[in-house]
C-alpha positions as CSV (number, residue, x, y, z in Angstrom):
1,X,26.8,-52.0,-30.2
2,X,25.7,-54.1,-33.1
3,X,27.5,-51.9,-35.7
4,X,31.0,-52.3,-33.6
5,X,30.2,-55.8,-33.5
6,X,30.1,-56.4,-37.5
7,X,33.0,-54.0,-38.2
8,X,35.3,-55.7,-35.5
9,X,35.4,-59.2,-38.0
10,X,35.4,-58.9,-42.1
11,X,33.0,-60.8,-43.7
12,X,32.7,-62.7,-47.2
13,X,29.4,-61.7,-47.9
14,X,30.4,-58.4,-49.9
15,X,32.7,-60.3,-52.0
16,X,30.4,-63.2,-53.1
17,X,27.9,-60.7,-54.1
18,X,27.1,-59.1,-57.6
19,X,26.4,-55.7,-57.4
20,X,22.7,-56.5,-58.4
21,X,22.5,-58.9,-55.9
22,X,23.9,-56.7,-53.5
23,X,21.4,-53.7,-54.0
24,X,18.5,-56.7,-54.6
25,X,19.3,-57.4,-51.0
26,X,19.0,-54.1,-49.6
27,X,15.6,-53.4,-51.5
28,X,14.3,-56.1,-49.8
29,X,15.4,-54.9,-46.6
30,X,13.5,-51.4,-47.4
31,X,10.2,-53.0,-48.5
32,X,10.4,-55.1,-45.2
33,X,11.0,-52.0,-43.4
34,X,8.2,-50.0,-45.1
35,X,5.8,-53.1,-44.5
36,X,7.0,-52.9,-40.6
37,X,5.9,-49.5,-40.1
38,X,2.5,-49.5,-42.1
39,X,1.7,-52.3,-39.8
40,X,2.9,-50.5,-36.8
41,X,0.8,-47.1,-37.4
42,X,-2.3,-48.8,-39.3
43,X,-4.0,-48.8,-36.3
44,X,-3.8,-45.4,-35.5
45,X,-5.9,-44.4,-38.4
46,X,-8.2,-47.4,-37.6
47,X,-8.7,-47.1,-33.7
48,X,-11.9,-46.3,-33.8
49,X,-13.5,-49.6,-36.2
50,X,-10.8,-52.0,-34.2
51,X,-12.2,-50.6,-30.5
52,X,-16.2,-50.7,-31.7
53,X,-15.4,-54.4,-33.4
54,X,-13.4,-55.7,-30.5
55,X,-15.8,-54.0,-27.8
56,X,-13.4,-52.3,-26.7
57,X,-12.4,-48.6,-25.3
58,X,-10.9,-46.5,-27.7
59,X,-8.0,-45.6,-25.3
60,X,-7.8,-49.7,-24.5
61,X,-7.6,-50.4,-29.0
62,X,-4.8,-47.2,-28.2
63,X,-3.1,-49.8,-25.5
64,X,-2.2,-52.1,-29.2
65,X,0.1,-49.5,-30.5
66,X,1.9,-48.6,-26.7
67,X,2.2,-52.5,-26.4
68,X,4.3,-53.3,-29.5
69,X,6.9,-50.1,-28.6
70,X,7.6,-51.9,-25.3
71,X,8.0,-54.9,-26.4
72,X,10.4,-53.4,-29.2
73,X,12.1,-52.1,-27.0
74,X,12.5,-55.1,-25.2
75,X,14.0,-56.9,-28.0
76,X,16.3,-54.4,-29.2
77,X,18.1,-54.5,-26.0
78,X,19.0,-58.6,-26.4
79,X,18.7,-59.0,-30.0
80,X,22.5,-58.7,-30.5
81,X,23.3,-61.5,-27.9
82,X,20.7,-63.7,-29.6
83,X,21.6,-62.9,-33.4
84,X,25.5,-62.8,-32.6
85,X,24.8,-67.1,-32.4
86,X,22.8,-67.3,-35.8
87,X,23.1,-66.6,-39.3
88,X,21.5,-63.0,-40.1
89,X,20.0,-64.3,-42.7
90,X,18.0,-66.8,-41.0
91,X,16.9,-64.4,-38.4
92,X,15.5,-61.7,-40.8
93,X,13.9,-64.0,-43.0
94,X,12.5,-65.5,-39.6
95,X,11.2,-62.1,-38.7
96,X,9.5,-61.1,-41.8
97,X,7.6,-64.8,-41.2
98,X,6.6,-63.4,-37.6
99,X,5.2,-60.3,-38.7
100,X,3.4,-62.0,-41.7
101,X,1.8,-64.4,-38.8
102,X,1.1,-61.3,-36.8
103,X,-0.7,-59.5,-39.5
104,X,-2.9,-62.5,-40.0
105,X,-3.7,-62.8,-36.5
106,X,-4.6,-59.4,-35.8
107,X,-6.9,-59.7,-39.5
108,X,-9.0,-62.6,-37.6
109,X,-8.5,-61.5,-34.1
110,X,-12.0,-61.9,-32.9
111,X,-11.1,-60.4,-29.7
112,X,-9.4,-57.8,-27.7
113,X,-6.5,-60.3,-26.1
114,X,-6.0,-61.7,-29.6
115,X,-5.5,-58.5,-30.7
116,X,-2.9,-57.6,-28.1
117,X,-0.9,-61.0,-28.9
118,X,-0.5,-60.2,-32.3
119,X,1.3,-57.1,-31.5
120,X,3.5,-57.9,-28.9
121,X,4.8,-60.4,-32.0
122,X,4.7,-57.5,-33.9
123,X,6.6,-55.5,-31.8
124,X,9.4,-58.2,-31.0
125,X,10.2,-57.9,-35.3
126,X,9.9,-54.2,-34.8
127,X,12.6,-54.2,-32.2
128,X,14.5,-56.9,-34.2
129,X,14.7,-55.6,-37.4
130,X,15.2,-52.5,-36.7
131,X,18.4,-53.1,-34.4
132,X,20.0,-55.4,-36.8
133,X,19.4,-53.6,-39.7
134,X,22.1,-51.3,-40.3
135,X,24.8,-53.7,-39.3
136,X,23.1,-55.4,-42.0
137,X,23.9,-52.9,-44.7
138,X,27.1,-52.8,-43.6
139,X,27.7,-56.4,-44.5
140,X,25.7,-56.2,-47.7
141,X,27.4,-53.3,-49.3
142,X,31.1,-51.5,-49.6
143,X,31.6,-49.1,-46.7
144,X,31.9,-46.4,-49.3
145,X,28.0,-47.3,-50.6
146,X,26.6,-48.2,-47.2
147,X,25.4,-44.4,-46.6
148,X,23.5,-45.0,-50.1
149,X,22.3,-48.3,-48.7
150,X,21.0,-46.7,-45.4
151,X,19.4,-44.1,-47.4
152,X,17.4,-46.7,-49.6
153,X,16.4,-48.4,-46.5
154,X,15.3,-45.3,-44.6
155,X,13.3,-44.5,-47.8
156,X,11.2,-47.1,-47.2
157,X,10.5,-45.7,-43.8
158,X,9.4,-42.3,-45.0
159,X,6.9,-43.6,-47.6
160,X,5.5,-45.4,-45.1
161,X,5.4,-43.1,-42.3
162,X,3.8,-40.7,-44.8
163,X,1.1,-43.0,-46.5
164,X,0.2,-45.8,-44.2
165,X,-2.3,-44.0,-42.1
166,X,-4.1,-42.6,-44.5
167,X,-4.4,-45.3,-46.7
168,X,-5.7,-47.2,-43.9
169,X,-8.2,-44.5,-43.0
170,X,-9.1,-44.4,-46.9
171,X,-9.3,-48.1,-47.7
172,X,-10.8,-49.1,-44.1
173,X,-13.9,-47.4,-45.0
174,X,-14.4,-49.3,-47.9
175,X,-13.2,-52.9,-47.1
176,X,-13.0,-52.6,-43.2
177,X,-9.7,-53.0,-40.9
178,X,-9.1,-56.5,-40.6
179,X,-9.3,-56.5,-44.8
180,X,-6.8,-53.6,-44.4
181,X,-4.4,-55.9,-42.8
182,X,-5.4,-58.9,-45.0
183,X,-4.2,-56.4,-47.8
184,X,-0.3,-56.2,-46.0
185,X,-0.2,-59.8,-45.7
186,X,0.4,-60.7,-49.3
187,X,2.8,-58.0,-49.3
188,X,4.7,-59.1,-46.3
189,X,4.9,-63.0,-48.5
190,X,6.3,-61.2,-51.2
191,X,8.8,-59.4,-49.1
192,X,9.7,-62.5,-47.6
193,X,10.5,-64.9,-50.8
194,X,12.6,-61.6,-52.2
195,X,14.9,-61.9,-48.8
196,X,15.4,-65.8,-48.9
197,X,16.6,-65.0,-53.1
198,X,18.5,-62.0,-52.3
199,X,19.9,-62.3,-48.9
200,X,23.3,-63.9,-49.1
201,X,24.3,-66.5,-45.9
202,X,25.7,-64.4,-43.0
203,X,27.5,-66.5,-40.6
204,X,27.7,-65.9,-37.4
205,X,29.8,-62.8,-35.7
206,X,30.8,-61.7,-32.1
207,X,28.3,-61.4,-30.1
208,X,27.5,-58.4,-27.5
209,X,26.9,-59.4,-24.1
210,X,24.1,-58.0,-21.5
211,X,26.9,-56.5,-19.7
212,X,28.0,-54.1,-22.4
213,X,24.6,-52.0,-22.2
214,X,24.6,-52.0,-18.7
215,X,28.0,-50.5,-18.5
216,X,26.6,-47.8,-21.3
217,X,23.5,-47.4,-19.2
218,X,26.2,-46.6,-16.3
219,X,27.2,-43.7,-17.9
220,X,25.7,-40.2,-17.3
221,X,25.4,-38.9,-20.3
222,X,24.2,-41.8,-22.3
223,X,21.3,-42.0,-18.9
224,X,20.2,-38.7,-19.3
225,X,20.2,-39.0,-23.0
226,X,17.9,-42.5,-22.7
227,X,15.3,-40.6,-20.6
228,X,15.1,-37.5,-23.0
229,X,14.6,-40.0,-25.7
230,X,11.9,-41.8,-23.9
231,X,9.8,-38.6,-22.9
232,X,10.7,-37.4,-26.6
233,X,8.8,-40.3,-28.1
234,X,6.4,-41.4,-26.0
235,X,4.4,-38.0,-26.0
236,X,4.6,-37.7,-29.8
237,X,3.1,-41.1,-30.0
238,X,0.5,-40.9,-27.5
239,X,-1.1,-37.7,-29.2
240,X,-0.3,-39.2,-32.9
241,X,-2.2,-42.6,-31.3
242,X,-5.5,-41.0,-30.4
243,X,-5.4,-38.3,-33.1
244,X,-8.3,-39.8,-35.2
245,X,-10.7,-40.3,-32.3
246,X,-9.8,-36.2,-31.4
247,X,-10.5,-35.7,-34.7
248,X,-13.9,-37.4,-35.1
249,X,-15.4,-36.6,-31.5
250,X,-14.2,-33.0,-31.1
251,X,-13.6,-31.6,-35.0
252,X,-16.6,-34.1,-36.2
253,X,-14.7,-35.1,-39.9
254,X,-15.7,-37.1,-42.4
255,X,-13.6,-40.7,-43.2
256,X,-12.4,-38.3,-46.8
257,X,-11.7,-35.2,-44.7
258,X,-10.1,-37.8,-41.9
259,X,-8.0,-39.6,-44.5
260,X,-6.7,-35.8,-46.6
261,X,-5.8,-34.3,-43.1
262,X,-3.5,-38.0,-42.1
263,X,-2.2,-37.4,-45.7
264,X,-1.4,-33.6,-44.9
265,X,0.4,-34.5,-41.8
266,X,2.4,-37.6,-43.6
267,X,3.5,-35.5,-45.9
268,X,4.6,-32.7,-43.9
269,X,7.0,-35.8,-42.4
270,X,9.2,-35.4,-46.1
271,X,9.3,-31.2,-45.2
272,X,10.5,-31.7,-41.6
273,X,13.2,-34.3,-42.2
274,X,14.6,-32.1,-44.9
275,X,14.4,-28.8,-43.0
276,X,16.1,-30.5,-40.2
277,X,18.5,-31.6,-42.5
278,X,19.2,-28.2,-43.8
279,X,19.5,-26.8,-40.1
280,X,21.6,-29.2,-37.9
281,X,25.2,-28.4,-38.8
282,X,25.2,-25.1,-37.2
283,X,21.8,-25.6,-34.5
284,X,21.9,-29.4,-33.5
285,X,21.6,-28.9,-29.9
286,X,18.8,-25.9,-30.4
287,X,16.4,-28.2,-32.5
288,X,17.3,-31.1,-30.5
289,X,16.3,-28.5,-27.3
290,X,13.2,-27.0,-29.0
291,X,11.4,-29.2,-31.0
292,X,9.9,-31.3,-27.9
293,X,9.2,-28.1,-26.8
294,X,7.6,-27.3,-30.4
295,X,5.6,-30.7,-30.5
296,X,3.6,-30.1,-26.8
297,X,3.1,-26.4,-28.1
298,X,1.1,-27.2,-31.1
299,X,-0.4,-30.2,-29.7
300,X,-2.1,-28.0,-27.2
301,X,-2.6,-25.7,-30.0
302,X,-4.8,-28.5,-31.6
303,X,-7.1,-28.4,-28.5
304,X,-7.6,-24.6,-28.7
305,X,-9.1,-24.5,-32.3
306,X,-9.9,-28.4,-32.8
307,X,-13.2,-27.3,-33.4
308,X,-12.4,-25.7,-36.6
309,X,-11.8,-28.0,-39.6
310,X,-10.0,-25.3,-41.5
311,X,-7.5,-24.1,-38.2
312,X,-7.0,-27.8,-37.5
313,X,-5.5,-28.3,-41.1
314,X,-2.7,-26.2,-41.0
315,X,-1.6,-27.3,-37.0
316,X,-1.4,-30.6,-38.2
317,X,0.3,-30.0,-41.2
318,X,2.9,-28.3,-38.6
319,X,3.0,-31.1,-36.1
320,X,3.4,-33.5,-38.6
321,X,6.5,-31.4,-39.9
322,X,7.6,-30.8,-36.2
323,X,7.6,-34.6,-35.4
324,X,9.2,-36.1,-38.3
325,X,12.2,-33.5,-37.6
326,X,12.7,-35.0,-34.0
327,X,13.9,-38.7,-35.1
328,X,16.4,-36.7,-37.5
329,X,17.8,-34.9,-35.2
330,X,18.8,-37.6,-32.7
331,X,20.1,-39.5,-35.5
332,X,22.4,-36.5,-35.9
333,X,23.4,-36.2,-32.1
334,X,24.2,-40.2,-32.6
335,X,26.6,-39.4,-35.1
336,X,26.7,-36.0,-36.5
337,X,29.7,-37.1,-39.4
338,X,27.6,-40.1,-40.7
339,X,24.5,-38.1,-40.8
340,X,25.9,-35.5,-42.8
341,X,27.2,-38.4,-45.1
342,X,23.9,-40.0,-45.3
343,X,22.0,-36.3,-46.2
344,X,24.7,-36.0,-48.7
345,X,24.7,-38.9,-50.2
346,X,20.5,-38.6,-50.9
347,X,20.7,-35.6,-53.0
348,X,22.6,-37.5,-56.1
């Protein structure tokens, strides 16, 4: 709804750009977005030193990572009524400064509630940022260069996705988790001062109103298609949540062979987004069938041999592949032309 919002009034902001101003901008936009989701899925490689610090359960320290998606969700659903009043500019800049004070918070929470505070602000710039930010692109850059764009920006996603957790796994060993999340905060400064010297002013547009979802919501297909989404994702989260405790209690790894096996599945991310790449023009609707299907199969499968370092390896190499093509292919289902256009457009 935000995307037919920016392309129903024609904006200035292209215009008054220079090209390196124009891709400064969007580079900004990707490190912001690669910052987002290493501070999303940190904890998940850290659940164990956060629920032993905090005194907590490890399946209450999981309860961090469940409570920013709900509250991203949350946001993305009235972020376009609220940004449709306010210059884009302001508001992402204004979200980077949120997640920088979340980062801090959660680095000195000395408590389980603190902890839980900070991502819930977390998870309101998740939502956020996110939602606005490829009708973002598409103000920053020509409409034949914004599949290029939204290919930079995703990049910043994938690298992330595929290092975060085992960098935090890695370096929490040596300097703990809060100094993990110290670490992102000078990061998330220097992502902030590059979007208040790139970011152009972006005035405000027509806004969507609450009543346009619900109408969408109305619809059958678009319900069903909400719920598959749901059950789609919250599974692969809840196992990829509690993966290193399972790892620890039932395979008994090291932090090193902890931190090679996140690697392993983080890579496997870059081998499942291409292969569904290569495979939804003629099988959308199989993978999009199948791969759920996939996921729960070799998740169970990690239960059967979990006590085997070297059988655990390989299954997680798969899920990791298997999960990373899920996201891909409902980006295809979206809209199959402008996924094609986006694959397309990342192999030159």
């Amino acid at each position: 709804m935000i995307v037919e919002a920016e392309r129903e009034t024609i904006t200035t902001a292209q215009t008054d750009l220079s090209a390196w101003q124009t891709w400064s901008a969007v580079g900004s936009m990707a490190l912001c977005v690669a910052l987002l989701i290493a501070s999303e899925f940190m904890p998940v490689s850290l659940l164990t030193p956060i629920a032993h610090d905090l005194h907590a359960t490890e399946g209450m320290a999981g309860q961090a990572i469940s409570i920013s998606g709900l509250f991203a969700v949350g946001t993305s659903l009235f972020i376009a009524t609220i940004a449709g009043r306010l210059d884009r500019r302001h508001v992402l800049i204004g979200m980077t400064g949120l997640m920088l004070c979340s980062l801090i918070l959660i680095a000195e929470a000395p408590n389980f509630a603190m902890l839980m505070v900070a991502r819930v602000i977390l998870g309101v710039v998740i939502g956020g940022f996110w939602s606005l930010a490829t009708a973002t692109v598409m103000r920053l850059v020509p409409a034949p260069s914004v599949p290029k764009a939204l290919g930079v920006v995703y990049t910043g996603n994938a690298v992330a996705t595929a290092f975060a957790a085992p960098i935090g796994s890695y370096f929490g060993g040596i300097i703990g988790w809060k100094g993990v999340f110290w670490a992102l905060a000078p990061l998330t400064v220097v992502a902030m001062i590059w979007q208040w010297i790139s970011l152009p002013a972006m005035p405000p547009q027509a806004s969507n109103p609450v009543s346009k979802l619900v109408g969408l919501l109305k619809r059958r297909n678009v319900a069903f298609a909400m719920i598959g989404v749901m059950l789609t994702f919250s599974g692969a989260f809840a196992a990829f949540t509690y993966l290193r405790p399972f790892l620890e209690t039932y395979t008994h790894v090291t932090l090193p062979q902890l931190s090679l096996l996140l690697l392993g599945l983080g890579m496997a991310g870059f081998i499942g987004t291409y292969g569904a790449g290569a495979l939804l023009k003629g099988h959308l609707y199989s993978l999009l069938r199948w791969l759920p299907v996939a996921l729960a199969a070799v998740t169970l499968g990690l239960l059967i041999v979990g006590h085997k370092i070297w059988a655990v390896a390989p299954v997680m190499i798969a899920w990791g592949a298997i999960n990373s093509a899920i996201p891909v292919s409902w980006l295809a289902h979206r809209s199959e032309e402008c996924f094609w256009t986006i694959f397309r457009s990342l192999q030159h």
